[in-house]
C-alpha positions in Angstrom: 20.1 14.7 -8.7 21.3 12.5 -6.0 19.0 10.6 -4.1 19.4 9.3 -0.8 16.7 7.2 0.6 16.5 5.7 4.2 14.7 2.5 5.0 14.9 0.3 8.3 14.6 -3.0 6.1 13.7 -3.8 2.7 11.3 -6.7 3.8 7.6 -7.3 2.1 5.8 -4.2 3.1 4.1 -1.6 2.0 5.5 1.4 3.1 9.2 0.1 1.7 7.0 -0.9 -1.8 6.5 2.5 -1.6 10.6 3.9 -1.5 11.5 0.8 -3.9 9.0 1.8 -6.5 9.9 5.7 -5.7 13.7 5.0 -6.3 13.2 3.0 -9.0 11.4 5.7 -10.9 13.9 8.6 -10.5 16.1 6.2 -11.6 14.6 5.5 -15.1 14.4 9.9 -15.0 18.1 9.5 -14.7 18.7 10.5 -11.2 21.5 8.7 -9.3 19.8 7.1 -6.4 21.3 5.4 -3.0 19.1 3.4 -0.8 20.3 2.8 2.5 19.0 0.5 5.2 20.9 -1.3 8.0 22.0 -4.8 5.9 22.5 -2.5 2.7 21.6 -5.9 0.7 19.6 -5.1 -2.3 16.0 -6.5 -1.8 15.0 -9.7 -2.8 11.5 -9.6 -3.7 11.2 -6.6 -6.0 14.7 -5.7 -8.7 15.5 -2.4 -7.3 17.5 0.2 -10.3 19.5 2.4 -7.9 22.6 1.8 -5.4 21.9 -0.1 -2.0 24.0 0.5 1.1 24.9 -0.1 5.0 22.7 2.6 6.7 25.9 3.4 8.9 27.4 5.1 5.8 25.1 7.6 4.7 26.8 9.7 7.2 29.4 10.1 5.4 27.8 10.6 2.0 26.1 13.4 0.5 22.9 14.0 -1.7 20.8 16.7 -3.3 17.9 15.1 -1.6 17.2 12.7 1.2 14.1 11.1 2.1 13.0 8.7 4.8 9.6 7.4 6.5 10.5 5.5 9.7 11.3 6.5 12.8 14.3 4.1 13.6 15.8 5.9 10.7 15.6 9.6 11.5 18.5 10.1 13.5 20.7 9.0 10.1 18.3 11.0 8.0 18.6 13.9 9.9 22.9 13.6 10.3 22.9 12.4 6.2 24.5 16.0 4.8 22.3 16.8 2.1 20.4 19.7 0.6 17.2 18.8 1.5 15.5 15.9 4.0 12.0 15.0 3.6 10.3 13.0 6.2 7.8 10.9 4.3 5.0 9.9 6.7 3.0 7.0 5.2 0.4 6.3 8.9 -1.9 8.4 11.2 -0.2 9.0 14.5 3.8 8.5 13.3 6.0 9.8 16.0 8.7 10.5 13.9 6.6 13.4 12.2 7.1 15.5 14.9 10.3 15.2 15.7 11.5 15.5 11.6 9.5 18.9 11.9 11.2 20.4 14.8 13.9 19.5 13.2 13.3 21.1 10.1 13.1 18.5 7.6 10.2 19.2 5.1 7.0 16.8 5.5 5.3 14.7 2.9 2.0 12.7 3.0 1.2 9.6 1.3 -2.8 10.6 0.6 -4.5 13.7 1.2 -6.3 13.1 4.5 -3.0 12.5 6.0 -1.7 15.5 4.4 -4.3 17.4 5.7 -4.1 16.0 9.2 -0.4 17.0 9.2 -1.0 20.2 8.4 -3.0 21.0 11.1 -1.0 19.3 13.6 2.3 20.7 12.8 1.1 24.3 11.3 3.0 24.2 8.2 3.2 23.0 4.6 2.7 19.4 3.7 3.8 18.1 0.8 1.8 16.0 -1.5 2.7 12.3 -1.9 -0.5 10.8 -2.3 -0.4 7.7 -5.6 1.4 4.8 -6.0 0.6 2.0 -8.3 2.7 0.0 -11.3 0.1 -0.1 -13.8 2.9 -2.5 -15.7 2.3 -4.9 -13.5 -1.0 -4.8 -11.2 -3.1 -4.8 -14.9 -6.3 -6.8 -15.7 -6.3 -10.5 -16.8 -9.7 -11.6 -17.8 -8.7 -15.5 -18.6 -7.5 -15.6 -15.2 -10.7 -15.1 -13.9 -13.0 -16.2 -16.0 -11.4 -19.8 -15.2 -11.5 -19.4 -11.6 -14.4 -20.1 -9.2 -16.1 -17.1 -7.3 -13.1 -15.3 -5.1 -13.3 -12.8 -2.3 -9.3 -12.0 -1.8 -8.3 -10.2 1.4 -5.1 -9.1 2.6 -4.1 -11.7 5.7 -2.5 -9.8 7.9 -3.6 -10.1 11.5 -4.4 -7.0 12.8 -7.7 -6.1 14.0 -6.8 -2.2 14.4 -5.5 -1.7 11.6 -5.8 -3.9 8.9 -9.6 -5.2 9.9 -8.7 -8.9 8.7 -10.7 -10.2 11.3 -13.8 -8.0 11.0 -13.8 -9.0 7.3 -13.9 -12.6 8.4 -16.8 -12.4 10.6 -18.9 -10.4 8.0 -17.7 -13.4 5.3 -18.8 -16.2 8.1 -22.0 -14.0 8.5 -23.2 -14.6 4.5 -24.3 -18.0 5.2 -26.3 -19.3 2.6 -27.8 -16.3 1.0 -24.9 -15.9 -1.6 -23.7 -17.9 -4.2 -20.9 -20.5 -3.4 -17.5 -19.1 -3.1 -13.6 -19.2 -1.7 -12.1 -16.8 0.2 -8.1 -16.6 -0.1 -6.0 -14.7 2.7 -2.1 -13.5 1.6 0.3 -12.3 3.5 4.3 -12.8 4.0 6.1 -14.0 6.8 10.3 -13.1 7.4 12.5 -11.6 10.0 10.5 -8.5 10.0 6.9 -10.2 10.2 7.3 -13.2 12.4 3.8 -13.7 13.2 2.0 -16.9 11.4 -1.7 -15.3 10.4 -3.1 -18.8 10.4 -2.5 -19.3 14.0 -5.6 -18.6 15.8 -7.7 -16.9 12.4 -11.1 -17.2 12.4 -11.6 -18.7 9.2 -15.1 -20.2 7.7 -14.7 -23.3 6.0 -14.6 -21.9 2.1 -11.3 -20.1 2.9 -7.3 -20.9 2.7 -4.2 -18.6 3.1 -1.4 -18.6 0.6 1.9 -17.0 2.1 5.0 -15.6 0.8 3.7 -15.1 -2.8 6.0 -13.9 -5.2 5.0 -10.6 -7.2 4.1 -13.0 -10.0 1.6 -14.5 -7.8 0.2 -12.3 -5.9 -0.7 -10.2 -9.0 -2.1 -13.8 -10.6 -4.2 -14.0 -7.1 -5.7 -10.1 -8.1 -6.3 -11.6 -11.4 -8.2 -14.5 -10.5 -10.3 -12.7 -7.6 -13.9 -11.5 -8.2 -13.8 -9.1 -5.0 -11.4 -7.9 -2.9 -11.9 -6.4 0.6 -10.4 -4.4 2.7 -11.0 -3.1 5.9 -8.6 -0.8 7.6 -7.9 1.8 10.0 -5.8 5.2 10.5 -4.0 3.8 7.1 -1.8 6.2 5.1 -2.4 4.7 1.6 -3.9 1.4 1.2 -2.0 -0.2 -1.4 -3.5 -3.4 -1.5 -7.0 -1.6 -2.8 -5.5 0.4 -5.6 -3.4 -2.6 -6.8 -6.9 -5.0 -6.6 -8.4 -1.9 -8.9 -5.8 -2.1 -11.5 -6.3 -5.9 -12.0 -10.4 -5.4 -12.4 -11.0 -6.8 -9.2 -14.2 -5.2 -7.4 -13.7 -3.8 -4.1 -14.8 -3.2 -1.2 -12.8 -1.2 1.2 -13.6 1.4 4.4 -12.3 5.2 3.7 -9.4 4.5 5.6 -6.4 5.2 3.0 -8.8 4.9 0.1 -10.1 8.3 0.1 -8.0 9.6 -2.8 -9.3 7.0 -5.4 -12.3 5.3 -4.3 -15.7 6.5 -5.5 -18.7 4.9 -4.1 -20.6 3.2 -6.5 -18.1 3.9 -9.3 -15.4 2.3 -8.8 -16.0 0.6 -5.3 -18.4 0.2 -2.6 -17.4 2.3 0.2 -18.5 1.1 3.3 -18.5 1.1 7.8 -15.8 -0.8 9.4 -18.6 -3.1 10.8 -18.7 -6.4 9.9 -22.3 -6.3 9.4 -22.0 -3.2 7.0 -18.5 -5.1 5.1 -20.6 -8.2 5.0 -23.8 -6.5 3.4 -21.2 -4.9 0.8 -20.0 -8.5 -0.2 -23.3 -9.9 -0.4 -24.5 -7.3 -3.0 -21.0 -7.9 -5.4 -21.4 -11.6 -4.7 -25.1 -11.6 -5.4 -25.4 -8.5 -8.1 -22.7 -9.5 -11.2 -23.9 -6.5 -13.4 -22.8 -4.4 -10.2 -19.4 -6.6 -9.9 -18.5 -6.2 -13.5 -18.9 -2.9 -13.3 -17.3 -1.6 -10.5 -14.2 -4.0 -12.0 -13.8 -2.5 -15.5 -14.3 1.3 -13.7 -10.7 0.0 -11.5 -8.0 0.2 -14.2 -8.8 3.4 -15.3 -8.9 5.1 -11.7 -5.3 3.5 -11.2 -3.8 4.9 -13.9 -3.0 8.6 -12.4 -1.4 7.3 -9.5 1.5 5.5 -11.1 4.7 5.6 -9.6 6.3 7.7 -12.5 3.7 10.3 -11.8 4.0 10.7 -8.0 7.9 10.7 -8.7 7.5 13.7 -10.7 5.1 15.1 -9.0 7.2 14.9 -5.4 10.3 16.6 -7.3 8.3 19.7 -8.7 7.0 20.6 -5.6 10.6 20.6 -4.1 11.5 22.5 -7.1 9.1 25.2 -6.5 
């Protein structure tokens, strides 16, 4: 098949992850794929297998199928001629849902409570796009952190709507002296597309530092090396950071927000209110309890595994097929 995919950038987020990863599997299945955002530059930070090009020439291309996931691209994904347009909606409350389904594109979800919520809204089929992990290279290291001291990990970005970061501060700040000692390390990436410094202004207790712009080596060496990762968000699609701290053997702790597919309380994650005195009481017993922590991290691989890329690739093209 040809593959047309529409992106508004290709910088360091999740939802692009998510069409990178996507286009790099149909690739590998042998599919010829074309990726086209406005600077049509390949991306820099993850090796992408298919064709890249200027967003401006898709109209003039054709495809089997054609899928996109952001608003500022739908008026290109909707004049692309191609068999089939999906809209790919990866957050609660995207505009661009709407208007791809009066339009008649198809709809696709990125975890079932987002399907679900689609359905009802626009009273029609949803597809299934709920997964997405690269077991190959989010995958457990236990020298990594057997060497390191005790680590909560959290994603950094500044947003206390949606990603929390903030509330998950306060609850770590709240912890005092009742755990044992640890370090808390904040990641995120700063470019053209995320302009915003996350240290300016954060709330951070003394115990924790940031560490921007990691490479994909490093941030999967900061999984590695992390006893416990939390996350804290809200109307997500699919928190990717969560799944990807599973499949290194991290323990988690996360809110249901974009977790609901994969995390099991108790089995593979303590599921918990986006309170920071909930969050914090969470921590305390992963920090406190390391039978519990060990646990919960050798239960995270194994939940990973059926959401790999490959498999949601597959998955996506059978229900078209059907």
């Amino acid at each position: 098949m040809r593959i047309a995919l529409f992106l508004p950038h290709v910088g360091v987020f999740g939802g692009v992850r998510r069409f990178l990863e996507l286009g790099n599997a149909w690739s590998r299945q042998g599919h010829e794929v074309t990726l086209y955002h406005p600077d049509g530059t390949p991306p820099a930070w993850l090796p992408f297998l298919g064709a890249t090009a200027r967003l401006e020439s898709a109209a003039g291309a054709r495809s089997d199928l054609a899928i996109g996931g952001d608003p500022h691209t739908l008026d290109a994904l909707l004049a692309h001629p191609s068999a089939r347009r999906v809209y790919y909606c990866v957050i609660e409350g995207d505009p661009g849902a709407p208007r791809a389904a009066a339009a008649g594109a198809i709809l696709a979800a990125n975890s079932g409570p987002l399907r679900r919520a689609l359905a009802r809204v626009t009273a029609r089929a949803v597809l299934d796009g709920a997964g997405g992990i690269n077991t190959g290279q989010f995958r457990p290291d236990p020298a990594r952190r057997a060497h390191a001291p005790l680590r909560v990990l959290l994603n950094g970005r500044r947003s206390r709507r949606k990603k929390g970061t903030d509330l998950v501060l306060a609850a770590l700040r709240g912890l005092g002296h009742r755990v044992p000692a640890f370090e808390v390390v904040l990641f995120d990436a700063m470019d053209a597309h995320n302009r915003q410094d996350p240290r300016d202004g954060a709330p951070l207790p003394p115990n924790a530092r940031f560490v921007l712009n990691p490479s994909q080596e490093e941030l999967v060496a900061l999984y590695q090396s992390s006893h416990v990762f939390v996350a804290a968000e809200r109307k997500a699609g699919w928190c990717n950071t969560a799944l990807e701290a599973m499949a290194c053997g991290c323990a988690v702790v996360c809110t249901r927000s974009g977790t609901r597919d994969f995390a099991r309380h108790g089995q593979n994650a303590l599921v918990t209110l986006r309170h920071p005195f909930f969050i914090g009481r969470a921590i305390r017993r992963l920090l406190v309890d390391a039978e519990l922590r060990a646990r919960l991290a050798a239960a995270g691989p194994a939940s990973a595994e059926p959401w790999r890329w490959e498999r949601l690739a597959e998955k996506l093209l059978a229900q078209l097929a059907g």
